[in-house]
KOLRO-619719 format. One record per residue (C-alpha): residue number from 1; residue in one letter; chain; x, y, z. Coordinates in nm, 3 decimals. Last residue first. Example, Ala and Ser with C-alpha at 12.3 -4.5 7.8 and 13.67 -1.06 7.14 Angstrom:
! KOLRO-619719
i->2 | aa->S | ch->A | east->1.367 | north->-0.106 | up->0.714
i->1 | aa->A | ch->A | east->1.230 | north->-0.450 | up->0.780
! end
This chain:
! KOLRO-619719
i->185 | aa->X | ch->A | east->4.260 | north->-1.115 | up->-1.639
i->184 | aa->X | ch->A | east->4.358 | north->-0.997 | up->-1.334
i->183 | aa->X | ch->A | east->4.137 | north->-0.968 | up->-1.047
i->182 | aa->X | ch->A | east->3.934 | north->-0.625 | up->-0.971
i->181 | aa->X | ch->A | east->3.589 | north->-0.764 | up->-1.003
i->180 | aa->X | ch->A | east->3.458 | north->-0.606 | up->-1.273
i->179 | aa->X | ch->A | east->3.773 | north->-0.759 | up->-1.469
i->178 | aa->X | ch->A | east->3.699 | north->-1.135 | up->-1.355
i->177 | aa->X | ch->A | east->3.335 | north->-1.089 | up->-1.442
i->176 | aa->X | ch->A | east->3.456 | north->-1.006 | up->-1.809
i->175 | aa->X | ch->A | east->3.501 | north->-0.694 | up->-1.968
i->174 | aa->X | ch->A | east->3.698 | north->-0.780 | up->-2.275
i->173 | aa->X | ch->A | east->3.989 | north->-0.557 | up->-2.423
i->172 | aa->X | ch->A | east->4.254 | north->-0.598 | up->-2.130
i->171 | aa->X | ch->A | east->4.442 | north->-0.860 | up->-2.420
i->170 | aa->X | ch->A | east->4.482 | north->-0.585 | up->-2.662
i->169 | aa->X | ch->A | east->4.363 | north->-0.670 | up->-3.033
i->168 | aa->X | ch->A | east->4.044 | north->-0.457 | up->-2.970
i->167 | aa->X | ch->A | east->4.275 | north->-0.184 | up->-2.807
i->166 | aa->X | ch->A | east->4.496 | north->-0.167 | up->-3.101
i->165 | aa->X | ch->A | east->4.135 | north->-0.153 | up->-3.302
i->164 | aa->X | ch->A | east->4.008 | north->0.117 | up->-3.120
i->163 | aa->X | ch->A | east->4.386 | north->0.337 | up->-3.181
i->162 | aa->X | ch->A | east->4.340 | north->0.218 | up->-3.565
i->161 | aa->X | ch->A | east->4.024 | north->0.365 | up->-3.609
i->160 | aa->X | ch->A | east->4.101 | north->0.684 | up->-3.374
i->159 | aa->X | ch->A | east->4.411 | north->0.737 | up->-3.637
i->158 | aa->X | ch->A | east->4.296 | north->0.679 | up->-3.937
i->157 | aa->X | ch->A | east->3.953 | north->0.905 | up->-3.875
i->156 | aa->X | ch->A | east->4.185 | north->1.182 | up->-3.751
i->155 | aa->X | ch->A | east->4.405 | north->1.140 | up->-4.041
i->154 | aa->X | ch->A | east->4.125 | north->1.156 | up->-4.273
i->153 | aa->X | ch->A | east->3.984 | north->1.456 | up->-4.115
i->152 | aa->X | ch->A | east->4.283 | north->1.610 | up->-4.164
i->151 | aa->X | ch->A | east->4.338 | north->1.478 | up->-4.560
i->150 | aa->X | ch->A | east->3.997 | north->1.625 | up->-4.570
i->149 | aa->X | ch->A | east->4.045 | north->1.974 | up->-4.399
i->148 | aa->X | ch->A | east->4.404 | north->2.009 | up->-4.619
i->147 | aa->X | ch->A | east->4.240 | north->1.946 | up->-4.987
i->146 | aa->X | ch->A | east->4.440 | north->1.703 | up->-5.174
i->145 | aa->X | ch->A | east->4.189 | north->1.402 | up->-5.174
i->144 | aa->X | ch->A | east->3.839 | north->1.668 | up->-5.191
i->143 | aa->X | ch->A | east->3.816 | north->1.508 | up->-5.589
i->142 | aa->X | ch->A | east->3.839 | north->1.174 | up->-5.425
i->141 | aa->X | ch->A | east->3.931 | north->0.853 | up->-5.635
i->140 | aa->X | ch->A | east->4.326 | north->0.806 | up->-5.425
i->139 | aa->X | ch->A | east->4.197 | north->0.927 | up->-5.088
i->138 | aa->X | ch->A | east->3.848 | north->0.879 | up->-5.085
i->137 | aa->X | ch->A | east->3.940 | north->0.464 | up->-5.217
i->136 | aa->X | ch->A | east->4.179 | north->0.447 | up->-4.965
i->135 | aa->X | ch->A | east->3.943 | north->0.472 | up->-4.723
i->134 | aa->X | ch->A | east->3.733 | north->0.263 | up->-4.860
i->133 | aa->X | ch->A | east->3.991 | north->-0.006 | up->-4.856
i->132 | aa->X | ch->A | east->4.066 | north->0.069 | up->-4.499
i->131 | aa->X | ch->A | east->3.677 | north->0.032 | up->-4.373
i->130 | aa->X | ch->A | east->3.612 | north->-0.276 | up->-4.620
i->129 | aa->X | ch->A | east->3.873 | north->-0.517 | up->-4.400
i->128 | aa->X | ch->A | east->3.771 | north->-0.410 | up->-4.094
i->127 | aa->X | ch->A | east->3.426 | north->-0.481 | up->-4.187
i->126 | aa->X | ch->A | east->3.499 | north->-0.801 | up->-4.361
i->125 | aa->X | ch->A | east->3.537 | north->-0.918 | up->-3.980
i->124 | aa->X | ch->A | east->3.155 | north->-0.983 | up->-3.985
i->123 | aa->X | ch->A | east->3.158 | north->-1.229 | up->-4.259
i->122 | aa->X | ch->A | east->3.292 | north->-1.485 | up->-3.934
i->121 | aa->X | ch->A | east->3.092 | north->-1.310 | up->-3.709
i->120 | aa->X | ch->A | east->2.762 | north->-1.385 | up->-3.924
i->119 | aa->X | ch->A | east->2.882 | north->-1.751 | up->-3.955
i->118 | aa->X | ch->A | east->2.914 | north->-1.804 | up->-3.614
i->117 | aa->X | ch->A | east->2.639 | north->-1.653 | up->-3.514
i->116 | aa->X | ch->A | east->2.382 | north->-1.912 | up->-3.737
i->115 | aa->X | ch->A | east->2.304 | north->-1.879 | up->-4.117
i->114 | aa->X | ch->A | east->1.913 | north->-1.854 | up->-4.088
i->113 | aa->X | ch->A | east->1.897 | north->-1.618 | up->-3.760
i->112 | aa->X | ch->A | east->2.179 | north->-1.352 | up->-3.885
i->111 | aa->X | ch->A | east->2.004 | north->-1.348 | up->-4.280
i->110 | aa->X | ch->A | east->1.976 | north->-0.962 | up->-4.260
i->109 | aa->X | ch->A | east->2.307 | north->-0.934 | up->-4.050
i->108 | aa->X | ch->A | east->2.461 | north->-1.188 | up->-4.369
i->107 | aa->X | ch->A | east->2.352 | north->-1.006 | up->-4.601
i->106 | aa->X | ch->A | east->2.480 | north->-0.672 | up->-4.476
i->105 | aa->X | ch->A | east->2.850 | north->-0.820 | up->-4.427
i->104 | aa->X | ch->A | east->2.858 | north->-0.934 | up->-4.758
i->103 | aa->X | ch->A | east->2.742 | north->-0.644 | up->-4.904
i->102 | aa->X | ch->A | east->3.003 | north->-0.460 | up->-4.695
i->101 | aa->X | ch->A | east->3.260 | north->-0.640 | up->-4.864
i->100 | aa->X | ch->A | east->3.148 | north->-0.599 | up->-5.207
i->99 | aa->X | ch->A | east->3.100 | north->-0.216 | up->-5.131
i->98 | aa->X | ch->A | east->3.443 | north->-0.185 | up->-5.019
i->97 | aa->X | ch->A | east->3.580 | north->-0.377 | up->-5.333
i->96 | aa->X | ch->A | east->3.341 | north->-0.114 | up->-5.525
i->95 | aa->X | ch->A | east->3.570 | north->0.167 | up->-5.399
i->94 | aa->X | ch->A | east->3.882 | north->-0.013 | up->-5.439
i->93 | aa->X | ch->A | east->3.810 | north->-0.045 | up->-5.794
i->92 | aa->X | ch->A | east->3.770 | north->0.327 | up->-5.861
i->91 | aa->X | ch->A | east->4.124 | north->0.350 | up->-5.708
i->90 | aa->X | ch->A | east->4.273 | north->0.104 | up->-5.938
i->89 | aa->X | ch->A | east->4.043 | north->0.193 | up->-6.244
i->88 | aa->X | ch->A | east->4.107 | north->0.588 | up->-6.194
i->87 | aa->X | ch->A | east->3.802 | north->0.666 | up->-6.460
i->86 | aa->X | ch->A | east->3.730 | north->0.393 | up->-6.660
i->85 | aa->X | ch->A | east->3.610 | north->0.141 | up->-6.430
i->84 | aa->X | ch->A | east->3.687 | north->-0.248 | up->-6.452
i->83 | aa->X | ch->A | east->3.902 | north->-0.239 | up->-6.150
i->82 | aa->X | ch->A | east->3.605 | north->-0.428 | up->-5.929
i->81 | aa->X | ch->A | east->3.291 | north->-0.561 | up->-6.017
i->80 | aa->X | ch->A | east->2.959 | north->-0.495 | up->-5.881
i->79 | aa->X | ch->A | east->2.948 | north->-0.122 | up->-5.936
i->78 | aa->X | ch->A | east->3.179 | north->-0.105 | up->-6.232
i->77 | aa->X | ch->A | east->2.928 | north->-0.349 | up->-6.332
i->76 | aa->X | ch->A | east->2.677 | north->-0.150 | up->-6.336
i->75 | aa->X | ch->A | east->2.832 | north->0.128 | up->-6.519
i->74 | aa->X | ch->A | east->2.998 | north->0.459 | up->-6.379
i->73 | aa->X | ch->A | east->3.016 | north->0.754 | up->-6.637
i->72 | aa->X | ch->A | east->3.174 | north->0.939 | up->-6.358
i->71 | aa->X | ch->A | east->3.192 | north->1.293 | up->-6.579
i->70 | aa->X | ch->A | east->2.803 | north->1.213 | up->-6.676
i->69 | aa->X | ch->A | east->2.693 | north->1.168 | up->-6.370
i->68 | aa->X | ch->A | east->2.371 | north->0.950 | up->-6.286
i->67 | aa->X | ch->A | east->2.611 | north->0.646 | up->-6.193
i->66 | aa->X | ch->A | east->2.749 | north->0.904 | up->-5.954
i->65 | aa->X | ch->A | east->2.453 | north->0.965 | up->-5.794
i->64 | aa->X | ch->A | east->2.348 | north->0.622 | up->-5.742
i->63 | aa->X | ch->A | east->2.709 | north->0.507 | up->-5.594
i->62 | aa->X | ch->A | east->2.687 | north->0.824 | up->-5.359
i->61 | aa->X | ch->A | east->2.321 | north->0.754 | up->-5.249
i->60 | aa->X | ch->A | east->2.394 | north->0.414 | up->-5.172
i->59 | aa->X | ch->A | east->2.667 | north->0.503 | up->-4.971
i->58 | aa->X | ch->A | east->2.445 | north->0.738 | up->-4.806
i->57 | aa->X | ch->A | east->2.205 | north->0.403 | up->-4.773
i->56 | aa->X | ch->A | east->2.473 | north->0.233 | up->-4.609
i->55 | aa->X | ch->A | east->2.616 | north->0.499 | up->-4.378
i->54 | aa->X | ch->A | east->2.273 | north->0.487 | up->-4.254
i->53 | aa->X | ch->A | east->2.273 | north->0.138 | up->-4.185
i->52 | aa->X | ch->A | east->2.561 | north->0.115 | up->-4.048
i->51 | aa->X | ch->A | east->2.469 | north->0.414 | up->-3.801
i->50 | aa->X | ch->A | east->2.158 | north->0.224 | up->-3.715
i->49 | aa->X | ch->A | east->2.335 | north->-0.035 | up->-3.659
i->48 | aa->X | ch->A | east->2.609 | north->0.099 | up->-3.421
i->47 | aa->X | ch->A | east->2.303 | north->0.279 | up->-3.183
i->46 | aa->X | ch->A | east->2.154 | north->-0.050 | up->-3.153
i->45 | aa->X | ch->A | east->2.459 | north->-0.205 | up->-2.991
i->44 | aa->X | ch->A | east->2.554 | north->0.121 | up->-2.806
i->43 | aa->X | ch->A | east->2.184 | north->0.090 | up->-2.692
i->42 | aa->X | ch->A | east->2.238 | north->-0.261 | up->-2.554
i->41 | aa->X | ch->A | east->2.593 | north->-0.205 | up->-2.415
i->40 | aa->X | ch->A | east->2.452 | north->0.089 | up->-2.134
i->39 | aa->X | ch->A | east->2.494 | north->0.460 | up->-2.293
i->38 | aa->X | ch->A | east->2.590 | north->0.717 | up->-2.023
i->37 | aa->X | ch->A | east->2.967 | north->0.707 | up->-2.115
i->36 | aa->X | ch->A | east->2.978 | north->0.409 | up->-2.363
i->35 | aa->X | ch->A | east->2.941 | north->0.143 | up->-2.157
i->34 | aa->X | ch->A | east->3.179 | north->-0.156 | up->-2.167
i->33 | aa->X | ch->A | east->3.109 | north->-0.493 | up->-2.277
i->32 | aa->X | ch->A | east->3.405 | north->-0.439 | up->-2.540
i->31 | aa->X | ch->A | east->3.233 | north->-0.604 | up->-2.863
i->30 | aa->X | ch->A | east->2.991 | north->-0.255 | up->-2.824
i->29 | aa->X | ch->A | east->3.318 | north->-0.086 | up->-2.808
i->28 | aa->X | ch->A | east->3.460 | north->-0.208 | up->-3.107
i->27 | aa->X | ch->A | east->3.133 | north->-0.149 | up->-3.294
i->26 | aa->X | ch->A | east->3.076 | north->0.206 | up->-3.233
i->25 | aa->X | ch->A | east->3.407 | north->0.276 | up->-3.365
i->24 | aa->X | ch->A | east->3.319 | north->0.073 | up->-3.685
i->23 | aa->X | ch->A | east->3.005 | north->0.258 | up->-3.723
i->22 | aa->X | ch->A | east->3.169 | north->0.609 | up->-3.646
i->21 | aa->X | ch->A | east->3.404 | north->0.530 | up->-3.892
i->20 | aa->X | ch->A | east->3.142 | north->0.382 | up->-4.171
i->19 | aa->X | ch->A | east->2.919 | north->0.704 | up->-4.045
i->18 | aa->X | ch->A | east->3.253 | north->0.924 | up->-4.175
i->17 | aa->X | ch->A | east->3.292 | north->0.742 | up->-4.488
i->16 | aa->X | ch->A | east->2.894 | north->0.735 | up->-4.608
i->15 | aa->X | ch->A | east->2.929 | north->1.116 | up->-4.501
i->14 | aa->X | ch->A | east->3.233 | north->1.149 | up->-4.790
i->13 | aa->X | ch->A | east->3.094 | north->0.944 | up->-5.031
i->12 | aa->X | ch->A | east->2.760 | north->1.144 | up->-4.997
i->11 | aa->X | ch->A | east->2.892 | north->1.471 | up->-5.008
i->10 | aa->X | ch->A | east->3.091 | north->1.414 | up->-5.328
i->9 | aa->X | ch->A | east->2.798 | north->1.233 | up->-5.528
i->8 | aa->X | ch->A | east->2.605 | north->1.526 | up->-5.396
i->7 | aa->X | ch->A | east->2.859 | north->1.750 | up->-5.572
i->6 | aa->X | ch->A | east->2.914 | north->1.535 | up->-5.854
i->5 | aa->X | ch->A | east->2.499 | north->1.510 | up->-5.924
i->4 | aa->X | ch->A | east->2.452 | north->1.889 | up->-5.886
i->3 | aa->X | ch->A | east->2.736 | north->1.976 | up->-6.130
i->2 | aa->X | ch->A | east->2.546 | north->1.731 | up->-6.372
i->1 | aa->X | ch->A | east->2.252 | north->1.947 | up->-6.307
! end
């Protein structure tokens, strides 16, 4: 059994990390205006929650599993605080930074109507800030770290994340009227 709990705590982490990318991906072009080939911007917009959302209950899953492990021996309040852990403190730590962030940004969709847009977009940018520190948390806490497929997929996540958000910095990022219309931004 407590082979059982690593290995799902394994899987989980890792398909938490891969919706998070696919999330964040999803979310950049949502903030575009643009269609995502077939998809008009409304289901794009719904199609990037529901990814978050599943990404957040595997990540769920993952902490759960793990606090369930004997070999993790995580505590609740290596959960809620970071660095305190006892296995890989710095890199355990990163982890629960991640999930600190993203509880912020969670909260704040659920409460979206109470604590105005502005507010929600403000926590929202946490996201880009959690997806890097998890990241680094697979890498430096991950037993799969040194293995070549994830270290490739980890590149390939890297690299698409950081190509969207080049082009969400870019000043051609927005579709505006203007745009659609052939003049210059």
């Amino acid at each position: 059994m407590d082979e059982a709990m690593w290995a799902f705590g394994r899987a989980s982490g890792f398909v938490s990390l891969a919706l998070f990318t696919a999330s964040v991906l999803l979310g950049i072009v949502n903030r575009s205006g643009r269609p995502l080939l077939t998809l008009p911007r409304f289901s794009i917009s719904i199609l990037h929650r529901n990814i978050a959302l599943l990404a957040t209950v595997f990540l769920g899953l993952h902490v759960g599993s793990l606090m369930l492990d004997p070999f993790a021996r995580l505590r609740p309040v290596d959960v809620l605080v970071p660095f305190l852990g006892s296995y890989r403190p710095l890199w355990q730590g990163l982890g629960t930074a991640a999930l600190d962030l993203l509880v912020a940004v969670v909260v704040t969709a659920l409460l979206r109507q109470r604590i105005g847009l502005r507010t929600f977009k403000a926590v929202h940018w946490f996201a880009y800030a959690a997806w890097p520190v998890a990241m680094a948390h697979a890498l430096g806490n991950g037993t799969d770290a040194g293995s070549a497929w994830f270290l490739a997929l980890a590149v390939a996540s890297a690299a698409v994340v950081v190509g969207a958000l080049l082009w969400r910095l870019s000043a051609t990022f927005l579709e505006t009227t203007r745009a659609r219309q052939g003049r210059p931004l």
